[in-house]
C-alpha positions as CSV (number, residue, x, y, z in Angstrom):
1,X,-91.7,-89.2,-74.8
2,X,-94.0,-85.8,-74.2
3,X,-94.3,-84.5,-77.7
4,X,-93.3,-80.5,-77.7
5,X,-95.7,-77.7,-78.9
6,X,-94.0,-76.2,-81.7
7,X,-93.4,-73.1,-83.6
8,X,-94.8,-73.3,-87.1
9,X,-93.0,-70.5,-89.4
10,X,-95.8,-68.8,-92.2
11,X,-94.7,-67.0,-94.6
12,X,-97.5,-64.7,-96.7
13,X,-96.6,-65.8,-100.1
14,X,-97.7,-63.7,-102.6
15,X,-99.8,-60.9,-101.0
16,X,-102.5,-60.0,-103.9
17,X,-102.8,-63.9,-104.2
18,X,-105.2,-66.1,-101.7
19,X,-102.5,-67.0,-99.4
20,X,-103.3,-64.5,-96.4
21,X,-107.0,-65.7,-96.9
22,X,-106.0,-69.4,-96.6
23,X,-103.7,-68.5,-93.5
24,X,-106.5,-66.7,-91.6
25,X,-108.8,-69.4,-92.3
26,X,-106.4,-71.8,-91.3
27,X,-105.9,-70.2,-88.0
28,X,-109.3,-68.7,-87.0
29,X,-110.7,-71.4,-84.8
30,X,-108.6,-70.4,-81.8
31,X,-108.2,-74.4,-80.5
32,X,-106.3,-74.9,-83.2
33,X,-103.6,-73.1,-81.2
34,X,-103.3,-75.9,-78.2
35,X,-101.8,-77.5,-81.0
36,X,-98.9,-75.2,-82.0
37,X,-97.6,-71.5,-82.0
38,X,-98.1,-69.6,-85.6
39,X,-95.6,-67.0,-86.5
40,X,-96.7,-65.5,-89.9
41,X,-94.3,-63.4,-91.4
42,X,-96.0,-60.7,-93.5
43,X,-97.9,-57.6,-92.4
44,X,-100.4,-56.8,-90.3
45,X,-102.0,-54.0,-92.2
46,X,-101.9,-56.8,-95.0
47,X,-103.5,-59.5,-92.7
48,X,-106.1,-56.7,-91.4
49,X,-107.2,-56.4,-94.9
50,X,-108.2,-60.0,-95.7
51,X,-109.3,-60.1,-92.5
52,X,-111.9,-58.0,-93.3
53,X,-112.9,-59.5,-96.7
54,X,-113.6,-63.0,-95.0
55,X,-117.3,-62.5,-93.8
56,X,-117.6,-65.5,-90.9
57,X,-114.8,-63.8,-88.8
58,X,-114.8,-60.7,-86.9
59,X,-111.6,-61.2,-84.6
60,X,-108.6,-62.5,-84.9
61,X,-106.5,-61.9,-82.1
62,X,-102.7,-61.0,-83.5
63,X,-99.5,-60.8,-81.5
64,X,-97.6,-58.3,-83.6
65,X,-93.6,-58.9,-83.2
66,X,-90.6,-58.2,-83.9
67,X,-89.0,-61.3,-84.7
68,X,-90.4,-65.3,-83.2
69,X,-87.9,-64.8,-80.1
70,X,-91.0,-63.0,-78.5
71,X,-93.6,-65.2,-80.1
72,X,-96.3,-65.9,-77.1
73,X,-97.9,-69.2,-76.6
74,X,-101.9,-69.2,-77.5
75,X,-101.4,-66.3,-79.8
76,X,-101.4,-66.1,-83.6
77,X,-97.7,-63.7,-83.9
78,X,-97.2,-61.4,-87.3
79,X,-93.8,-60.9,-87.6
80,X,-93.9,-57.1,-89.1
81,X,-91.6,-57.1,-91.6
82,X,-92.8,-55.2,-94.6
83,X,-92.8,-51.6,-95.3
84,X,-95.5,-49.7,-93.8
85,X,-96.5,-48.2,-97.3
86,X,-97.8,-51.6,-98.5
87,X,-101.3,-52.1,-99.6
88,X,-102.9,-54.7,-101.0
89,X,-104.1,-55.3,-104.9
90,X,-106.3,-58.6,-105.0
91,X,-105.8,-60.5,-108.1
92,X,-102.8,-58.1,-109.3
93,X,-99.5,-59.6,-110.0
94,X,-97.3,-56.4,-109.2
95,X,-93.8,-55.8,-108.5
96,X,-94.6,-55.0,-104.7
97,X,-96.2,-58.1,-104.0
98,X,-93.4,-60.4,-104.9
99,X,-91.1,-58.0,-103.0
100,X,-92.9,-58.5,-100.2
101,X,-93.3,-62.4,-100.7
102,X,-89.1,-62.3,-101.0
103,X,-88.8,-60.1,-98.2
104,X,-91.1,-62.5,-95.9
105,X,-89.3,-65.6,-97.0
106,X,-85.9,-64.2,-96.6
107,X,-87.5,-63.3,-92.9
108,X,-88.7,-66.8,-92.2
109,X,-85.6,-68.4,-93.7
110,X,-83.3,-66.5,-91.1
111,X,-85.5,-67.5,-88.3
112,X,-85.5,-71.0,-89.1
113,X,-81.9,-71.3,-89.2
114,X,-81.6,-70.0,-85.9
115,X,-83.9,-72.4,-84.5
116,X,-86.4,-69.3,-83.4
117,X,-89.0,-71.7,-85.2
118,X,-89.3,-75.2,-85.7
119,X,-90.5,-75.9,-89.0
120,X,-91.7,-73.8,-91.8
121,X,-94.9,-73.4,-94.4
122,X,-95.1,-71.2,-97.0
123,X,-98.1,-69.7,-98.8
124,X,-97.8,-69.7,-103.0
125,X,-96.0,-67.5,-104.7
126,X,-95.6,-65.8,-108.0
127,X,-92.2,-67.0,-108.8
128,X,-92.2,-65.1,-112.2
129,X,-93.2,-61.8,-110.7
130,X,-90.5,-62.8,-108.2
131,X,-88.0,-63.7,-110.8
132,X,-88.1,-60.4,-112.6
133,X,-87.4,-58.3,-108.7
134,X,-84.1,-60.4,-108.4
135,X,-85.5,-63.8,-106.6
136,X,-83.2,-65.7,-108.7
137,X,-84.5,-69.1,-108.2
138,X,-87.4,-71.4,-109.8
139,X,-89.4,-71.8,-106.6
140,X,-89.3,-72.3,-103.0
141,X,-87.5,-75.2,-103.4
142,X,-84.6,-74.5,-105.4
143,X,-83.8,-71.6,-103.0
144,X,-84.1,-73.5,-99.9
145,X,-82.2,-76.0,-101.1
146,X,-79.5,-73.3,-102.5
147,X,-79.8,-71.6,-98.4
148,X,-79.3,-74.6,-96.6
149,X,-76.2,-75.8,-98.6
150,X,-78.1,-79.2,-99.7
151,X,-76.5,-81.6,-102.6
152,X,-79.9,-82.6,-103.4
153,X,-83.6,-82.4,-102.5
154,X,-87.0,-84.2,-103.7
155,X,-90.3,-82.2,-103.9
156,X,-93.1,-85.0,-102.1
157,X,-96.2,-84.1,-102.9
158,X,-98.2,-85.8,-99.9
159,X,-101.3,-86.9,-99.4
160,X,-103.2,-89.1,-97.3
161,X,-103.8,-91.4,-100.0
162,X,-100.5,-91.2,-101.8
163,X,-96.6,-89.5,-102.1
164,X,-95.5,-88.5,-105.3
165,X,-91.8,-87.1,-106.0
166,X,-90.4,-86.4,-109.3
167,X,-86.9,-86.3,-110.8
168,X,-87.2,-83.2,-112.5
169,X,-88.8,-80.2,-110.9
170,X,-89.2,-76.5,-112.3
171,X,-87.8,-77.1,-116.0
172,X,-88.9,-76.5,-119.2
173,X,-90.5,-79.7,-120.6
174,X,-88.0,-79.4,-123.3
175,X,-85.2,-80.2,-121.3
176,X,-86.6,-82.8,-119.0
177,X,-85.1,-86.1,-121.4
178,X,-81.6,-84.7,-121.5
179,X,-82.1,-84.2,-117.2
180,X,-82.6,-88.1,-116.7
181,X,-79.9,-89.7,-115.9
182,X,-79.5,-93.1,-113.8
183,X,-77.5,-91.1,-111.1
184,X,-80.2,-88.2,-110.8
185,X,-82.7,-91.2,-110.6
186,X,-80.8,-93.1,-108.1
187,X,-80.1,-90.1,-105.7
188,X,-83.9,-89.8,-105.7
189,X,-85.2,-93.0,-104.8
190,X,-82.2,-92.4,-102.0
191,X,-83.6,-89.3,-101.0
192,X,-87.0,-90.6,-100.9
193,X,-86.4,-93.7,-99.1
194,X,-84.6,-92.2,-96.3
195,X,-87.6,-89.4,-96.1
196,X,-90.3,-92.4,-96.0
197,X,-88.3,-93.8,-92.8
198,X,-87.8,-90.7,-91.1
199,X,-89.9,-88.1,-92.1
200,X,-93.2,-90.3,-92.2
201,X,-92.1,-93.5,-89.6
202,X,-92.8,-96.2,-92.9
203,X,-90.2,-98.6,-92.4
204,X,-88.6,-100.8,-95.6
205,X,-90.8,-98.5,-98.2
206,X,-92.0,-99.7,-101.3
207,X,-91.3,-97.2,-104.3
208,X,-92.8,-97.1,-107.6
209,X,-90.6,-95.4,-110.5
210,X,-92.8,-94.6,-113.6
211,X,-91.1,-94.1,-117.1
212,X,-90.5,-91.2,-119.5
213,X,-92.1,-92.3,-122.7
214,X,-95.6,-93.2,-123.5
215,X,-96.3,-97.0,-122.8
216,X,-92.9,-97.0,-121.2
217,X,-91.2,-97.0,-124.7
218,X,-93.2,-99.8,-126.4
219,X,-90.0,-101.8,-126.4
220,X,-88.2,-99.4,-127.5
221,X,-90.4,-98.0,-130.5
222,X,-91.6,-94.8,-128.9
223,X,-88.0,-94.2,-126.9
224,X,-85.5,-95.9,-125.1
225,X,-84.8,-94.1,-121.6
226,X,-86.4,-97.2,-119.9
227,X,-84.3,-100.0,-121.0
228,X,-81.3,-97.4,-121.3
229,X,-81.7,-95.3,-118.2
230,X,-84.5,-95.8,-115.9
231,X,-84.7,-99.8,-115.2
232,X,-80.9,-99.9,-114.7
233,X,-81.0,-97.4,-112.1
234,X,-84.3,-99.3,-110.7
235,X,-81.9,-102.5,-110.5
236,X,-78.8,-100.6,-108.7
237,X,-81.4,-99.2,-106.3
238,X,-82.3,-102.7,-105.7
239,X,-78.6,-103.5,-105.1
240,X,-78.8,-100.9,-102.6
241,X,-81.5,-102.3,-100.5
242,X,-83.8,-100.2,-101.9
243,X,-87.1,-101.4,-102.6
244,X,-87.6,-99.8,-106.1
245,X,-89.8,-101.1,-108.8
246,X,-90.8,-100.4,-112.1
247,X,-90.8,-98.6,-114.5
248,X,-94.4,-98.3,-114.9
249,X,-96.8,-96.4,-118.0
250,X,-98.1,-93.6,-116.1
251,X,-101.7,-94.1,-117.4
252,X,-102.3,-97.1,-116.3
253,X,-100.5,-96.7,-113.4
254,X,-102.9,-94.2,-111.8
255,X,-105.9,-94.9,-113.8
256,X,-105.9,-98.3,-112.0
257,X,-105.1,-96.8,-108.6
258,X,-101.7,-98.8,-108.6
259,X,-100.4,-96.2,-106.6
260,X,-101.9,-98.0,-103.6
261,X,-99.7,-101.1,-103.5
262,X,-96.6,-98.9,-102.8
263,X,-95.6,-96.5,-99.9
264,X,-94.5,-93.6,-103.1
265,X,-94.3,-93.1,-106.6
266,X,-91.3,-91.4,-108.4
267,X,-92.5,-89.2,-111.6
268,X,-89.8,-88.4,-114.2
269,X,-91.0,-84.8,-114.8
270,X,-93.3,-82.0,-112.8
271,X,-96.4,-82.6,-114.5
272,X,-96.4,-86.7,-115.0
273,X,-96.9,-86.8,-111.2
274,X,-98.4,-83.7,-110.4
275,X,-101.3,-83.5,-112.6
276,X,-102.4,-87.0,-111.4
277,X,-101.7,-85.8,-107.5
278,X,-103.7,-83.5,-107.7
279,X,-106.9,-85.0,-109.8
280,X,-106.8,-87.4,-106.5
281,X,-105.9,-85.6,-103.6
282,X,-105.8,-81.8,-104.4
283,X,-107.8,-80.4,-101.5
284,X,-105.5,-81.6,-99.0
285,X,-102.8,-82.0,-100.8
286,X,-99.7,-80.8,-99.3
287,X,-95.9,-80.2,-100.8
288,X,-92.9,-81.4,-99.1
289,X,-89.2,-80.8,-99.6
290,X,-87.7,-83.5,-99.2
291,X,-83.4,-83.9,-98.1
292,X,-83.5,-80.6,-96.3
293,X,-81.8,-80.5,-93.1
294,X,-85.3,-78.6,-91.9
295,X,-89.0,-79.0,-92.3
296,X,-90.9,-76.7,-95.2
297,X,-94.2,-77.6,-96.5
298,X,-96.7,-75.6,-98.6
299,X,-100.3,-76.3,-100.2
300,X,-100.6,-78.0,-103.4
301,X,-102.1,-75.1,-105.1
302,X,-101.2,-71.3,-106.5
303,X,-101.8,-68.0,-105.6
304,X,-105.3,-68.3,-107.3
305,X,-105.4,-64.3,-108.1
306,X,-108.8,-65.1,-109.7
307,X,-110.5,-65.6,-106.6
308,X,-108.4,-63.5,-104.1
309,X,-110.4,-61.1,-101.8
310,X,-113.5,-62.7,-102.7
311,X,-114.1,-65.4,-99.6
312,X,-113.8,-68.3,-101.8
313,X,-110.6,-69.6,-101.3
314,X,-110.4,-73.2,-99.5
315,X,-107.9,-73.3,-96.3
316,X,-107.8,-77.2,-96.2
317,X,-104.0,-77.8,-98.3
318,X,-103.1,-75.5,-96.0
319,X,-103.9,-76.4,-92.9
320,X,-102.9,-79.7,-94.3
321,X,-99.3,-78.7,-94.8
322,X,-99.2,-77.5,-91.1
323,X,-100.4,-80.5,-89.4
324,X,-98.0,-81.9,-92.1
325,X,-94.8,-80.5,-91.3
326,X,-95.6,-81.2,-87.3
327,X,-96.2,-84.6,-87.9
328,X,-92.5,-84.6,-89.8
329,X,-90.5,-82.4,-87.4
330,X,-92.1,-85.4,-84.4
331,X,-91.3,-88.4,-86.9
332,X,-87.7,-87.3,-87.3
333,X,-87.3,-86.4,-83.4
334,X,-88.4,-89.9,-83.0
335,X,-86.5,-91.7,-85.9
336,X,-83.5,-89.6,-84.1
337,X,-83.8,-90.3,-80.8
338,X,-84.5,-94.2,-81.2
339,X,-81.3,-94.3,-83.4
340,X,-79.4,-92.7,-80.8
341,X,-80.5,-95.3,-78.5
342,X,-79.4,-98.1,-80.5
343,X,-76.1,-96.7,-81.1
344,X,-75.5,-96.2,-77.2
């Protein structure tokens, strides 16, 4: 089956943050674009900017459109749609840039439910800056999964070397105990297993589900959400046909590179799988929502306003997330098409 060249969806992110630095870098060696057609939704007077503050490219030849129906093949296409009056403030969170970053998203968004792109990546954000202009939502996640009508999505933070989801996302850490429940758990691991078979091609995937508490509870003596919560929904999973297993102590887990017997890992909260993720893997780390009806990736890192406009920020997460979100959109027009077949 001929694979097709598709159209990968950018969105700027925040735009005093690294993310147009990161994008340009991403896309400057022009072979990179027999491989797929970028539309980068931001601004070119933006783009032209950071162009200029990376010193080992001159030219950078830009298609600038109106929207990715007149995307050209072999060309790296802006679409325009910020306000003329924008200018750029390196390092600065300010109430323009996360307009702009909403604006741009709200852009892509549209485009990729029309099917004018294929998949989309988007560059970091500053969702409390974006918060405070009306965004509404704790990250890219939450609002894609709030535009697309989903009952439930899983942020995969992929790697080469490992896949990490967690049960609870953006939250305080306050409130992650009284947020684990066996069914949130459960529609996980379902979540996740159908994304290991389709998204990434592993067939029958092994999943390892850590626990809450430290030690996993000590029997009991430092908390009981294993025994109550988590290893009963690792058993119904079972039931299910899925290949769950666990729970396992966190520490140990990673520290003694477990992760490598299994094809992902399910974290209870953000930071118990993310901090780890990232120790291993976080210069081409990429993040995945998983349980869209779409393709979205980003990098695994932030806007980084400490080192925007300086030339110091490293494009690899991101062109990671690219080649990321191709490799997905192929693996589920394969899954797809070879399901098809058996049911005919």
């Amino acid at each position: 089956m001929s694979l097709p060249k598709l159209v990968v969806g950018i969105t700027q992110g925040d735009s005093n943050g690294i993310g147009y630095e990161v994008i340009i870098k991403s896309l400057a060696d022009p072979r990179i674009l027999d491989s797929f057609t970028p539309v980068i939704y931001g601004s070119s007077k933006l783009l032209g900017f950071y162009r200029k503050t990376i010193h080992n490219i001159e030219q950078l030849d830009v298609n600038v459109i109106q929207g990715a129906a007149e995307a050209r093949q072999r060309k790296i296409n802006l679409v325009n749609c910020l306000p003329d009056n924008i200018f750029a403030e390196p390092g600065q969170s300010t109430p323009d840039a996360a307009k702009s970053a909403i604006t741009a998203l709200q852009a892509a968004v549209k485009d990729l439910k029309s099917g004018q792109i294929d998949v989309l990546v988007t560059a970091p954000i500053n969702k409390r800056a974006m918060n405070a202009e009306g965004f509404n939502n704790t990250g890219h996640t939450e609002y894609l999964q709030k535009e697309f009508g989903t009952d439930d999505v899983t942020m995969i933070m992929v790697s080469e070397q490992l896949k990490v989801g967690v049960v609870t996302g953006h939250i305080p850490l306050r409130e992650v105990p009284g947020s684990i429940t066996r069914e949130k758990i459960l529609s996980k691991l379902r979540i996740m297993k159908a994304s290991l078979e389709r998204d990434f091609g592993i067939p029958s995937p092994k999943i390892a589900v850590l626990g809450l508490n430290p030690h996993c509870g000590d029997g009991g003596l430092l908390g009981d959400e294993e025994q109550r919560i988590i290893l009963p929904a690792v058993q119904e999973a079972t039931r299910e046909g899925i290949l769950a297993f666990g729970p396992y102590s966190p520490d140990g887990f990673f520290s003694l590179g477990n992760y490598g017997r299994f094809d992902a890992t399910l974290a209870m909260y953000h930071d118990q799988g993310l901090a780890p993720f990232k120790a291993i893997a976080f210069s081409d780390g990429v993040n995945f929502t998983a349980g869209l009806p779409v393709v979205r990736t980003s990098p695994d890192h932030g806007t980084a306003y400490e080192m925007a406009g300086r030339d110091e920020a490293d494009p690899h997460s991101m062109m990671s997330a690219i080649y990321t979100a191709i490799d997905i959109f192929r693996h589920r027009l394969q899954y797809d098409t070879l399901q098809e077949g058996r049911l005919k």
